[in-house]
C-alpha positions in Angstrom: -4.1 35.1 22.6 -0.5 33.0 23.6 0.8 30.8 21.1 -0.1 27.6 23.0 -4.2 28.8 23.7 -3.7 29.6 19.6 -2.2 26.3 19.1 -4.5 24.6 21.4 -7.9 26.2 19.3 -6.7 26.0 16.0 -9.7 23.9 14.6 -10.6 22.9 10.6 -11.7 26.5 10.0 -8.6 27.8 11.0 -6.3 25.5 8.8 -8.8 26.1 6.1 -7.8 29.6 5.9 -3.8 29.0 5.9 -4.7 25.4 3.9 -7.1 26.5 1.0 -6.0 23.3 -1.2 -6.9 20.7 1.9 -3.8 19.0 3.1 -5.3 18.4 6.1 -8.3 16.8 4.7 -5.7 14.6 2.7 -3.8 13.4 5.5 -7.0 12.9 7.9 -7.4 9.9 5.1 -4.2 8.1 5.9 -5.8 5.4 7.8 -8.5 4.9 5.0 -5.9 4.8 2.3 -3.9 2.9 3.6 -6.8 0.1 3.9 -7.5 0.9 0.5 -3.9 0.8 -0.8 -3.1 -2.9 0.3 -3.5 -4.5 -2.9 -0.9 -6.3 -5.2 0.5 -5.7 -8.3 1.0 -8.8 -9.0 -0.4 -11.9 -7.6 3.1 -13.7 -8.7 6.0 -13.6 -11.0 9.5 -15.2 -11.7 12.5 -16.2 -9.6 14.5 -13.4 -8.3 17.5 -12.7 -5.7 17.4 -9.4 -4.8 14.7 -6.5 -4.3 15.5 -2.9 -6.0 13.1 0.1 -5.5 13.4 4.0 -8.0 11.6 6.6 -6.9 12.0 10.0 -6.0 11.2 11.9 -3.0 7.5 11.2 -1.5 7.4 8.5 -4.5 10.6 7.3 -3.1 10.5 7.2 0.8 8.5 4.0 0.3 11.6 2.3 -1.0 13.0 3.2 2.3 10.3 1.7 4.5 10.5 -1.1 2.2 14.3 -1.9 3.1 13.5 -1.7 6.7 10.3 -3.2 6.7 12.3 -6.2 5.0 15.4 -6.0 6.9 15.3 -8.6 9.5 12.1 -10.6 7.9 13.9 -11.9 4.2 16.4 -12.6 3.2 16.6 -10.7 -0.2 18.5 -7.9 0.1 16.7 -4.2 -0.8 18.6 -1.7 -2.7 17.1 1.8 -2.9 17.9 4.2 -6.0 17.1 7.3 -6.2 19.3 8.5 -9.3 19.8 8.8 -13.0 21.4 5.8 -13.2 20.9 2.0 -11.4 24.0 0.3 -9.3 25.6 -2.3 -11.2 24.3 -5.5 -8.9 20.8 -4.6 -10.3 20.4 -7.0 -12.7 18.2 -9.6 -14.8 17.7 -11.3 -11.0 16.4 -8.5 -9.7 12.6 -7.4 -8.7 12.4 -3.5 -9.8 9.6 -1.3 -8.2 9.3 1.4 -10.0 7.2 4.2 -8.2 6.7 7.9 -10.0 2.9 9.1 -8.4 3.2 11.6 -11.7 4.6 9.3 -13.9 6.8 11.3 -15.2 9.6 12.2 -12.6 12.6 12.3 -15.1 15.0 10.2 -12.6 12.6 7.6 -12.2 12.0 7.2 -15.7 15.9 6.7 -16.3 16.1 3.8 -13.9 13.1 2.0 -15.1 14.2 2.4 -18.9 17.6 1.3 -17.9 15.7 -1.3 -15.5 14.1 -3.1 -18.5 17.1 -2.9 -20.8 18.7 -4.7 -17.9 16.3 -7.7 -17.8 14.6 -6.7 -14.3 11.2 -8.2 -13.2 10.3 -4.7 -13.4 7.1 -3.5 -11.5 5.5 -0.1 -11.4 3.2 2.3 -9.2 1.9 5.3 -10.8 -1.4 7.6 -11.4 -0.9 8.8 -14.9 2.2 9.9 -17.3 4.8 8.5 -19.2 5.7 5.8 -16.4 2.2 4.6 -17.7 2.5 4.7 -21.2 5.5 3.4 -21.3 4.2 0.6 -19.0 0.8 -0.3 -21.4 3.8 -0.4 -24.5 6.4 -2.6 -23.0 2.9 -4.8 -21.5 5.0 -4.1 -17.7 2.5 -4.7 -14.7 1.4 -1.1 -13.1 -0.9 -0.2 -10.2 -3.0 3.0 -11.5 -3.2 4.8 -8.1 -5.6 7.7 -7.5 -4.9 10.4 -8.8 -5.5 14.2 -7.6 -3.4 14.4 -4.6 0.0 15.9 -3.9 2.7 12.7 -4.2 4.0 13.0 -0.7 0.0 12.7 0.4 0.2 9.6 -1.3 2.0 7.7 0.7 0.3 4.4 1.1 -0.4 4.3 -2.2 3.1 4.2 -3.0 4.3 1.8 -0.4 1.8 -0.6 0.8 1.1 -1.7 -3.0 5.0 -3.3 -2.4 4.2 -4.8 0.7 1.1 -6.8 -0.5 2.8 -7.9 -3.7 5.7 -9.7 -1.3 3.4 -11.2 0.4 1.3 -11.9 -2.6 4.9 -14.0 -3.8 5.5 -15.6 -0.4 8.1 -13.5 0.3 7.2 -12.3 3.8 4.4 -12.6 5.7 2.3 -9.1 7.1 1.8 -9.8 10.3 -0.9 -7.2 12.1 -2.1 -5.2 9.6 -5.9 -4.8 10.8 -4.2 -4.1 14.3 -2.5 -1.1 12.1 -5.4 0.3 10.9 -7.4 0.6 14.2 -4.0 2.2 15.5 -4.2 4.7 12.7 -7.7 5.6 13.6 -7.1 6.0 17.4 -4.6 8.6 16.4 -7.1 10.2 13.9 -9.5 10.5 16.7 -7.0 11.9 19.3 -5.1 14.1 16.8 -7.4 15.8 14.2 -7.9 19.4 14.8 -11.5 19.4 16.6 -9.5 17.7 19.3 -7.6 20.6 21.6 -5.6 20.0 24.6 -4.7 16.3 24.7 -3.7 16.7 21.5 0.0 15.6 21.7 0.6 16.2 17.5 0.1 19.9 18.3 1.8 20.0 21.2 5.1 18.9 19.2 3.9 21.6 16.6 4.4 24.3 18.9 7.1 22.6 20.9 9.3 22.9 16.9 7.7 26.3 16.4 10.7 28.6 15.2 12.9 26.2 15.8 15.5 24.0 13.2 13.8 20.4 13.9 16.2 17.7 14.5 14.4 14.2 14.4 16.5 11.3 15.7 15.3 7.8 15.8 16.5 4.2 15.4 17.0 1.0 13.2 14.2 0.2 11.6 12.0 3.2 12.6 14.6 5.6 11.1 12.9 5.8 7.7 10.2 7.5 9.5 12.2 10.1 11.0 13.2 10.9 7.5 9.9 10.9 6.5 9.4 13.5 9.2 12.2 15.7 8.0 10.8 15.4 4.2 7.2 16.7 5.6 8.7 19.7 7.9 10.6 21.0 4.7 7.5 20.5 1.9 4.8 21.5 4.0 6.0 23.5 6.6 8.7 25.1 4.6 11.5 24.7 7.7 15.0 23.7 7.6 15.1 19.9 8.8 18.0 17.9 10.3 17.2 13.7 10.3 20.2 10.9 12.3 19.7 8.0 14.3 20.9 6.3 16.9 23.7 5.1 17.7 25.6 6.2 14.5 25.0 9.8 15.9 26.5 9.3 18.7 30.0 8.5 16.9 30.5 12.3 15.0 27.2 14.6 14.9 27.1 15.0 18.9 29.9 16.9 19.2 28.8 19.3 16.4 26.1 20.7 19.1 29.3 22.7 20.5 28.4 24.9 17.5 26.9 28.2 19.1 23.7 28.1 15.7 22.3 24.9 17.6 20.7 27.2 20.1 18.0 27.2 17.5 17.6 23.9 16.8 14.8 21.3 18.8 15.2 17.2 19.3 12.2 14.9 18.3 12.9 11.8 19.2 11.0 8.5 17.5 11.0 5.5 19.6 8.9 2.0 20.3 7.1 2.2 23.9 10.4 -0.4 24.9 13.2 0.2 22.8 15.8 -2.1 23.9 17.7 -1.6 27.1 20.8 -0.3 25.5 18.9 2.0 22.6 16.7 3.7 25.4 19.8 4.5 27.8 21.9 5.9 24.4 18.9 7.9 23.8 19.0 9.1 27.7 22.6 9.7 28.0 22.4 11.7 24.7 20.3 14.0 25.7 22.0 14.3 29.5 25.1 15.2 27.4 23.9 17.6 24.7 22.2 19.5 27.8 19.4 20.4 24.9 15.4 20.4 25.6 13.6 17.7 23.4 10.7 15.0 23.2 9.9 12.0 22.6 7.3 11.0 20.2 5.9 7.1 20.9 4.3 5.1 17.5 1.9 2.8 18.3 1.3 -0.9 17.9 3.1 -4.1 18.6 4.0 -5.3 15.0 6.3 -3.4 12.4 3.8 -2.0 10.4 1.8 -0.5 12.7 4.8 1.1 14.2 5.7 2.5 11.1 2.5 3.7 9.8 1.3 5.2 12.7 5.1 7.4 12.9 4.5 8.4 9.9 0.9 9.6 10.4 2.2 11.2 13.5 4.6 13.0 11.4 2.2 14.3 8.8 0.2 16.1 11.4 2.7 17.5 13.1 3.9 19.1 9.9 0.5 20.4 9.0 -0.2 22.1 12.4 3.3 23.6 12.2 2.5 25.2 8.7 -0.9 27.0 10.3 1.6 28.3 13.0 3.6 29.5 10.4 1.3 31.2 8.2 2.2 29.0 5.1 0.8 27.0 3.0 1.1 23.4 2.9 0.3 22.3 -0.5 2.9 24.3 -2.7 6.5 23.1 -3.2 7.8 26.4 -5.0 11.4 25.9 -4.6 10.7 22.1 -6.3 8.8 23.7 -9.2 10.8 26.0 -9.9 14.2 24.0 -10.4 11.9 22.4 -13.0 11.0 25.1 -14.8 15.0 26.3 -15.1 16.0 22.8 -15.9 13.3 22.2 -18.5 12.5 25.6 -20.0 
């Protein structure tokens, strides 16, 4: 059997044998969590002038989508930490998110220590740990998520919850969420595994097959391409390169003269109409790096949608990749194990 008839059959039995823990069956659920996780914190709270979000890696990426989500629709600005330590402008005026899906993410609970110390409106997402108890002591607001998932699975848990509490406060208004959700479960029906050869997520899994991905994308859709990177490292255990336009086409283009990027394969993430000048950087980029690569459309007219469903994309994508590799989604080895030196 070719790759692509392989590719092309691979059905739930077939992940089930490389996915015994059911990351597939996790992701398949975006669009119902993500209906589910829409709920505030907090239905309102005290003045503030600035947005912060701490988290770390799939408890962090939502303070990413945050920023751009809020970029050109407030005017508070969004600063994302993901260290020890908090910048100095977060302050008593400041609106802290504190996400740790565990609870007890030792960089996380850093920031939000320091976070209260500092007089923050401080807010927190979590499913259990310290984060909690430290929460219930200091009587902070926190959204008990579900619990029993992998963090990066989580996603909507850990961003949406952000989203609702703005708009909860009149900071911004969600425009085109139920539109999101009926995009998220068109791609569910054309992209879960029973579906075969118009299925376009497994068509970029074999496209990236022994490949280093490199997934380029734009503005306020570039959070998802680094969402995508983040997924192709933890569940399909590849090396993944994230940029986006036009920023790339000022210093990393002319690293492709390197003789190693024979090996490496362009995603790129775009609206159906990009503006005129993003869509003929993207053209002309690819004309000049003579390099084979596709592009990947999210769906939906509104933010929101756009991001969601590019992220959802994403997640399949990563899952079929790991059944062509023969690996396991679920475990992050690597990850645990820097733990276990650092904290043995």
């Amino acid at each position: 059997m070719s790759q692509k008839e392989y590719l092309m059959s691979l059905g739930y039995d077939e992940i089930r044998e490389i996915d015994p823990d059911g990351m597939i069956e996790d992701v398949l659920r975006f669009p119902e969590m993500c209906r589910d996780a829409f709920t505030p914190i907090v239905k309102e709270g005290r003045e503030f002038e600035k947005i912060a979000v701490v988290g770390m890696g799939g408890s962090g990426i939502g303070g990413d989508m945050l920023e751009s989500y809020l970029r050109y629709k407030s005017n508070y600005p969004v600063l994302v930490n993901k260290n020890y330590d908090l910048p100095k402008a977060i302050d008593e005026k400041t609106l802290l998110f504190v996400i740790s899906y565990s609870g007890n993410t030792e960089e996380t609970l850093s920031s939000f220590k320091e976070g209260i110390e500092r007089g923050c409106e401080v807010l927190a997402i979590s499913s259990n740990g310290e984060l909690k108890k430290i929460a219930n002591k200091k009587d902070i607001s926190l959204l008990e998520v579900p619990g029993g998932i992998q963090p990066r699975a989580g996603f909507p848990y850990l961003f949406l919850p952000m989203v609702a509490t703005l708009e909860e406060m009149g900071v911004l208004e969600v425009d085109g969420f139920d539109r999101a959700i009926s995009n998220l479960e068109k791609l569910k029906n054309r992209l879960n595994p029973s579906v075969d050869e118009d299925n376009f997520a497994k068509k970029i899994a074999g496209f990236l097959k022994g490949s280093i991905p490199v997934i380029y994308s734009y503005d306020e859709l570039s959070p998802v391409a680094y969402r995508w990177k983040c997924q192709l490292n933890e569940n399909s255990k590849m090396f993944s390169i994230m940029n986006e336009f036009p920023e790339l086409n000022h210093n990393e283009v002319v690293g492709w003269d390197y003789k190693l990027t024979r090996d490496f394969k362009i995603v790129v993430l775009k609206e159906k109409d990009p503006i005129e000048k993003m869509q003929k950087k993207i053209e002309v980029t690819g004309q000049v790096l003579d390099v084979e690569f596709k592009e990947v459309e999210v769906l939906g007219d509104s933010l929101i949608s756009k991001l969601m469903t590019g992220v959802f994309i994403g997640d399949l994508v990563s899952v079929y990749l790991a059944t062509l590799n023969e690996v396991d989604p679920t475990p992050v080895r690597r990850i645990d194990n820097i733990k276990e030196r650092l904290y043995d």
